[in-house]
N, C-alpha and C positions, 0 to 999 in steps of 0.2 A: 504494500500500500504506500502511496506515494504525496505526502502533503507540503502543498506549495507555498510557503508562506513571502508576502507582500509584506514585505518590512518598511511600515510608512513612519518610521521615526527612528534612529540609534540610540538616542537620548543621550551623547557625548556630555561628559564631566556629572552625570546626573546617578550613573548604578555607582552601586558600593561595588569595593574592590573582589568580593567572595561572586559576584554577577561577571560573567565570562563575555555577555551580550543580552540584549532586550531579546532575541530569538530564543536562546538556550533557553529559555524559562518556557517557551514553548514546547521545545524538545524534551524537557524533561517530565513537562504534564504528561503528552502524547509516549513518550517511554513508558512510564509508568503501566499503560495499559496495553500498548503494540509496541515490544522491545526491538519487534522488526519493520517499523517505519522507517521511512525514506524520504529525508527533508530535501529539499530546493531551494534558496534563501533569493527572491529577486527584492535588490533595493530599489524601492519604489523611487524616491526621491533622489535619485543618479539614473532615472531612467530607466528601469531595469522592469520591465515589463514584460511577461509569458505572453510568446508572439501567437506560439499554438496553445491551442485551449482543449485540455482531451476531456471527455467526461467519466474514467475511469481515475482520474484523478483529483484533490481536494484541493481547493485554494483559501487559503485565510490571510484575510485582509485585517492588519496589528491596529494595536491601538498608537493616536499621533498627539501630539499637539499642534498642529493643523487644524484650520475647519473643513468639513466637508463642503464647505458655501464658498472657500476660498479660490480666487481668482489665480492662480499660478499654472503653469504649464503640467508639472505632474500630477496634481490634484486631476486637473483636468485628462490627464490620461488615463489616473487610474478610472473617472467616472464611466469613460470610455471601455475603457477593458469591460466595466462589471456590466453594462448594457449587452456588448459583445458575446461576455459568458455567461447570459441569462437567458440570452434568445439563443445557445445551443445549450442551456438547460444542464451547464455546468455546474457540479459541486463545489457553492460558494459561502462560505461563512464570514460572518464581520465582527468582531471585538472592539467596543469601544468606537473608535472611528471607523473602525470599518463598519459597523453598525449603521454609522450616521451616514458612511460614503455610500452604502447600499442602497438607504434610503432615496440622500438627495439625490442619486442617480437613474431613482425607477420611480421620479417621480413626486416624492416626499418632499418634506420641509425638516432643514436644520437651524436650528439659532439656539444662542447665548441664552439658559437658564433665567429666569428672575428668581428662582431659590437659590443660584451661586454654585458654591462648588460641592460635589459629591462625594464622599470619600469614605474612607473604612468598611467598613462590612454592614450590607443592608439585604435585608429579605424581599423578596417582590411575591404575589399570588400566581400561582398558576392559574388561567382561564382557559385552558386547551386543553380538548380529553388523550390526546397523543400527549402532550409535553409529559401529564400526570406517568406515563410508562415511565418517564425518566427521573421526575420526582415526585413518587406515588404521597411523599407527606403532602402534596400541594402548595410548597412553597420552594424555592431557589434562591438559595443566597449565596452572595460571592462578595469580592473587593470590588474597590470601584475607584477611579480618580477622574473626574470630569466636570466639564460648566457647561459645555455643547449638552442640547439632548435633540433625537427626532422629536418636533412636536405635531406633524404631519405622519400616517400611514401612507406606501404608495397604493393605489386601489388595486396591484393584485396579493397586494403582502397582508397576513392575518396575526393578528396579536396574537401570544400565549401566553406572556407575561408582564406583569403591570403593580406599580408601587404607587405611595400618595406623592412622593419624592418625584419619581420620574414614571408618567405612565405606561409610555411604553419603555419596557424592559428588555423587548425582545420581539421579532419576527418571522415568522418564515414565508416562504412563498413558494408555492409547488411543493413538489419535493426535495428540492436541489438547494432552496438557500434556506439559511438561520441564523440567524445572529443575535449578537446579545451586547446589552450596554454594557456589564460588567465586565470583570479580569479572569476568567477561571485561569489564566497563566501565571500573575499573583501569589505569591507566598506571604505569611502572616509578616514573617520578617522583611522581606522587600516592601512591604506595605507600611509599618511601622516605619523602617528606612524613609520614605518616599515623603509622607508625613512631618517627621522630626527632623528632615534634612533640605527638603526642595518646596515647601512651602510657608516662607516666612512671611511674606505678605499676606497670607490668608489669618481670618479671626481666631484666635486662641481655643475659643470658645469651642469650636467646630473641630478644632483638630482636638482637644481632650475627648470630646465624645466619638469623632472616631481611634480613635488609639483603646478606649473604653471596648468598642464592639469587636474591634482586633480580639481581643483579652479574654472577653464572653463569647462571643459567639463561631461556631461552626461552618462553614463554608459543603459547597456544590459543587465542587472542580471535578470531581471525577465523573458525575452526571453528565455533566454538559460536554463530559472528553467524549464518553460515551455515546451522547447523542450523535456528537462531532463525527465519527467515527462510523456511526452507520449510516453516512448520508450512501456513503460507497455502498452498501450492500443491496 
């Protein structure tokens, strides 16, 4: 099995030294459950676009700090590509911005939060009787680091997941794509890192309560690897 991952950010001077790359933490989720997976790493932002598009294969589009609404040249290729590999009904997932680039690209609407920024560990509801396969408790909870949210669905994509925070949570459309606002890549420690080290401007307030749900709460990663994973079968 073979997963493509669209690396739309490096995060340069931003991972702790024990982070190898913003990818690896992909690979080690996808490890964990297919030790014989087979990564591709195209960087989105030097250009690096999958010219063919197979459908025996996965593509996951990473989370950026970019918007999806942004006016630059790669943005606008990746929106391109995901059109391209929706109308051959390629196996496409989005995290975080890829989420949002799914979105504005088939259609949707992305913009800037008025609850601000996202973070720590948040629970959303499942409203979709396929999702419930994959978290039969009826809820999914993951990390999260974002201000962007989709506040538009495109009309042929269906919610599954939805919080008071951020409604939509998650999408699919057909068979072939899914995505999710959250990090299931995320580890509790990279996330506390991410928190106590790369956001000093954000209010105090916000970052105690999430570092708080870090502490408490349990996370969904391996569900959503799972999901991820059978889009192929």
């Amino acid at each position: 099995m073979k997963l493509n991952i669209l690396l739309c950010d490096t995060f340069p001077g931003l991972l702790p030294e024990y982070i190898e790359s913003y990818s690896s933490l992909f690979c080690n989720l996808f490890d964990s459950i297919r030790p014989d997976m087979e990564y591709m790493i195209h960087t989105v932002q030097n250009g690096e676009i999958p010219e063919i598009i197979r459908t025996d294969e996965l593509y996951l589009i990473t989370g950026s700090r970019a918007g999806a609404y942004d006016d630059t040249p790669w943005v606008k290729n990746l929106l391109s590509f995901i059109c391209k590999a929706h109308k051959k009904q390629a196996k496409l997932i989005g995290i975080c911005f890829g989420h949002q680039a799914i979105a504005q690209a088939l259609g949707g609407k992305v913009e800037k939060s008025d609850k601000g920024w996202g973070t720590g560990i948040r629970s959303s509801k499942i409203v979709m009787p396929k999702a419930l396969t994959y978290f039969t408790k009826g809820e999914m909870s993951l990390h999260y680091n974002h201000h962007d949210q989709v506040i538009t669905l495109p009309k042929e994509a269906t919610l599954f997941a939805t919080s008071s925070f951020c409604p939509i949570e998650g999408f699919v459309v057909g068979e072939h794509i899914l995505t999710f606002q959250g990090h299931p890549e995320y580890t509790s420690e990279y996330n506390r890192y991410t928190i106590q080290n790369n956001a000093k401007d954000e209010p105090d307030d916000i970052k105690e309560k999430a570092l708080k749900s870090i502490d408490t709460l349990k996370t969904t990663e391996k569900e959503v690897a799972h999901w991820i994973i059978d889009l192929i079968k």
